[in-house]
N, C-alpha and C positions, 0 to 999 in steps of 0.2 A: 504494500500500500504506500502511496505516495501521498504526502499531505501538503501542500502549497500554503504558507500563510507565513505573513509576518508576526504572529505569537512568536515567542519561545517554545520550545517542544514541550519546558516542564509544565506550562501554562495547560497546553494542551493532553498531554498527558495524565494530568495530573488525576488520580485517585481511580485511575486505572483500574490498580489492582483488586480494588475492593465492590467490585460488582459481583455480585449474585446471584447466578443465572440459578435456573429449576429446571433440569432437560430433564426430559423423560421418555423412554423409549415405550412407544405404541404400536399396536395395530389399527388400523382403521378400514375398513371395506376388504381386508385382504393385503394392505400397503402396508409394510412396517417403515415406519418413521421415527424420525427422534423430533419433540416439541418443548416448547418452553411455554411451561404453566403457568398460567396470569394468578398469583394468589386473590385466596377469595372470589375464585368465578369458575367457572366450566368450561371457559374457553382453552385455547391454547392457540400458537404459533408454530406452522410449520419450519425448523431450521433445516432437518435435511433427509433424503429418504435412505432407505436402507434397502431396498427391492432390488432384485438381480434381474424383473420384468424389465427393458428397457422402454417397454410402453406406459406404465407408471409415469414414468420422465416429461411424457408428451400430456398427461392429463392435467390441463390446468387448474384443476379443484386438489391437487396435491403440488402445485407449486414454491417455492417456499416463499413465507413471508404471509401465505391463506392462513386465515383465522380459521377452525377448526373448533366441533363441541362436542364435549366427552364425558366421560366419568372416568377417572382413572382407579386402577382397582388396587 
């Protein structure tokens, strides 16, 4: 990743390290995916698929960045 700006890097770096993502690996329809748990709600974000289908790929209801609703068990 390249980042263009006149900040300082630590400016923009800064507190990085202390995000705390909630992945979670699912199924859904038959797709396994890995999503990021919105706390307090049912949704989720798709981040990436795990399917060895390469047609999965092409379905843009599992593309990533699709809001997705679940129960997770």
């Amino acid at each position: 990743m390249i980042i263009y700006s006149v900040m300082p890097m630590e400016a923009i770096m800064k507190n990085m390290d202390n995000v705390d993502y909630q992945y979670t690996e699912t199924e859904v329809d038959g797709v396994q995916m890995v999503v990021e748990h919105y706390p307090q709600s049912a949704e989720a974000k798709i981040v990436r698929l795990l399917s060895p289908n390469p047609q999965d790929y092409l379905n843009p209801k599992f593309s990533p960045g699709q809001t997705i609703y679940f129960r997770p068990n």
